[in-house]
C-alpha angles and dihedrals in degrees: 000000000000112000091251098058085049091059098052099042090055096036089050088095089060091064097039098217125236091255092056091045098049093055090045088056097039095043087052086047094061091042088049087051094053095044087050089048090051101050088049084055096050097047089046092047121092095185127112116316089348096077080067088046097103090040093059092072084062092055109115130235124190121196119201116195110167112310085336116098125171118197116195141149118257087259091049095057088046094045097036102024111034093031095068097065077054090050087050091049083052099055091039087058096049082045095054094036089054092045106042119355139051097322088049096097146044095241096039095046099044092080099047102037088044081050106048094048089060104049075049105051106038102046087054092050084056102051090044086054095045096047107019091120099043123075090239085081095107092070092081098104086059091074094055103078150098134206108209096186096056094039097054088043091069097041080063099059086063099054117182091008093079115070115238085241104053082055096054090043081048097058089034082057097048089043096051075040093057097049090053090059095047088055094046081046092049099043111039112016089064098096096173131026129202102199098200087059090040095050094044090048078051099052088045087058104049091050093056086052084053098050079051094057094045093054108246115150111183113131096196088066094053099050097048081054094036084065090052092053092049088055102044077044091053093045089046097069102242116117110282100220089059080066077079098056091054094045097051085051087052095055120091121248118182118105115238107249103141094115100056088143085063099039095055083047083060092044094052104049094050087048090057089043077055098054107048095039090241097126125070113242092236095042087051086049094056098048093045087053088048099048087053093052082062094043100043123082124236086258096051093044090047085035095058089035098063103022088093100035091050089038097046109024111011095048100041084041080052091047097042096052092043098044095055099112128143100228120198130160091270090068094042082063094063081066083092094052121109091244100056087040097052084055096047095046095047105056093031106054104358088066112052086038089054102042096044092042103057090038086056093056105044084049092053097049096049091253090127140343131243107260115271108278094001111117125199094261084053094052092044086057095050082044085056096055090053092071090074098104103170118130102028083031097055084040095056087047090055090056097042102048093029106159090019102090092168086063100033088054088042085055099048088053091057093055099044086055094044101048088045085061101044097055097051094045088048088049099053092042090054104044090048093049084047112111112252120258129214 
């Protein structure tokens, strides 16, 4: 084994590659399904303490720090507070995706951004058409968006028969899809703007870019002023979590590798420890763990940190206190509303459209390339998952309809059903278009 490969071999957790990335998402998609399940199961539920279960998310917590108190509802702190460590994982994954990996270049990035704009645009034509004369307009932005964790989970299910690249075209097109949700977040679900909270969230986080510029690299810093961002962001009146999304574009991200001289020295001498036995299993552990420390940037090492917690705790948390809903007969009527149907249509059939339309054309006119052994019915299967909206669809519902909790519960029927669908229906697509196997 030559130095090189050795290198390689023990620096392959600091990229995370796609593969690892890929379980993590699908096995948080499955654990986001049954806490969904089982909230839908407590609130429908009139025996013993369940029959309270809905009314817990209305419970009140107050934090006191100094002369500084927050009072919020439970869902508050999990939509406002938790979500925002979501909302960071988020905007580390476009980073690393722009820097370094699908999005990095012109050619790699064409597919999935034409794509995603239009999975984004389209779906949202169709809600405002179907409800531009009704009150319920302002829900445009619900049909936009799509839930990676959901979506991956079901790739999984089908195994081989879904090429590598259709996988990696699959989470590209969430991410770009991601970012388009925090702009449309950013830009037209802040009803109202204090601008001294606003200018001093402005100045934090200059001064975080700053901190980048200058080299330091101490995560702890950024993340003590990364909570004071969140705060002047929340006061501001924008929406907190995007304080995530700022600070995931503040941290630094690339690796140290300055010294390489230094670093193949290190190798080498633990390959030859290696070689002649001479080395104890757990003492070779630790120092590997310690050289990429050294190695590893401030985003990689947050980025490794939270990816489980957010994946497995802080988005099922999310899914369990929004899908709480009683449902009866009365609320399955509202199916035929404009506002249901807007959502319905949208992700149903406006994404897949979208998504397959636009691709279609930049194909056609030599913008991109289909990626190497994915077909069109293939892509139309993988159009079809994105319409599960789910976790950024139920949050832009939240900030929508805030204060309208008919609407907001109506909504949040729609996109269950329709995710449900979707998933089904992209399932289906994509298992028939696989390649058979003997």
């Amino acid at each position: 084994m030559t130095i090189s490969s050795t290198f390689r071999q023990l620096t392959k957790p600091l990229i995370q590659p796609f593969s690892e990335f890929f379980r993590l998402e699908a096995a948080s998609g499955i654990v986001l399904l049954l806490s969904s399940l089982l909230a839908l199961v407590l609130a429908n539920t009139s025996v013993g303490i369940a029959r309270y279960f809905p009314q817990i998310w209305d419970s009140v917590l107050a934090v006191s720090v100094g002369g500084i108190q927050l009072t919020k509802s439970l869902s508050h702190w999990v939509n406002d507070g938790l979500m925002v460590l979501f909302f960071l994982i988020v905007g580390l994954e476009i980073k690393r995706e722009i820097l370094e990996g699908e999005l990095a270049s012109v050619k790699q990035a064409t597919l999935p951004l034409v794509a995603a704009l239009g999975g984004m645009l389209l779906p949202a034509a169709l809600f405002w058409v179907i409800n531009r004369n009704a009150s319920t307009a302002n829900g445009w932005g619900i049909p936009m968006a799509t839930d990676i964790a959901f979506a991956l989970a079901i790739v999984t299910l089908l195994g081989d028969r879904v090429p590598l690249a259709l996988k990696v075209f699959l989470t590209a097109l969430a991410i770009v899809d991601d970012l388009g949700a925090v702009l449309v977040i950013a830009f037209f679900y802040t009803p109202v703007i204090d601008s001294r909270y606003l200018l001093s969230a402005g100045g934090l986080w200059l001064l975080l870019l700053l901190l980048n510029r200058l080299g330091v690299r101490a995560l702890g810093l950024y993340l003590v002023l990364g909570v004071v961002l969140w705060y002047l962001t929340l006061k501001s009146g924008v929406h907190a979590t995007l304080a995530g999304v700022l600070l995931a574009i503040a941290v630094p991200f690339r690796t140290r590798l300055t010294d390489s001289d230094t670093v193949q020295a290190q190798l080498g001498v633990m390959q030859q420890r290696i070689q002649d036995k001479t080395v104890v299993p757990r003492d070779l552990s630790e120092e590997l763990e310690e050289l990429t420390e050294q190695i590893s940037s401030p985003a990689q090492r947050l980025e490794h940190r939270l990816h489980e917690a957010v994946a497995f705790l802080i988005i099922p948390l999310f899914a369990f206190c929004n899908t709480s809903l009683l449902i009866d007969l009365s609320l399955l009527g509202q199916l035929t509303d404009p506002l249901a149907v807007g959502i319905m249509v949208g992700l149903l059939l406006g994404k897949p459209i979208g998504i397959v339309l636009l691709s279609y054309v930049a194909v056609r006119l030599g913008w991109a390339s289909l990626p190497t052994g994915v077909s069109w019915r293939q892509l139309i299967g993988v159009g079809t998952l994105a319409g599960i909206g789910f976790t950024m669809s139920i949050f832009v519902t939240l900030l929508a309809f805030e204060g309208q909790p008919i609407l907001q519960n109506e909504a949040k029927i729609a996109i269950l059903v329709s995710s449900l669908l979707a998933g089904v229906l992209g399932y289906a697509l994509l298992r028939k278009s696989a390649p058979q196997t003997v």
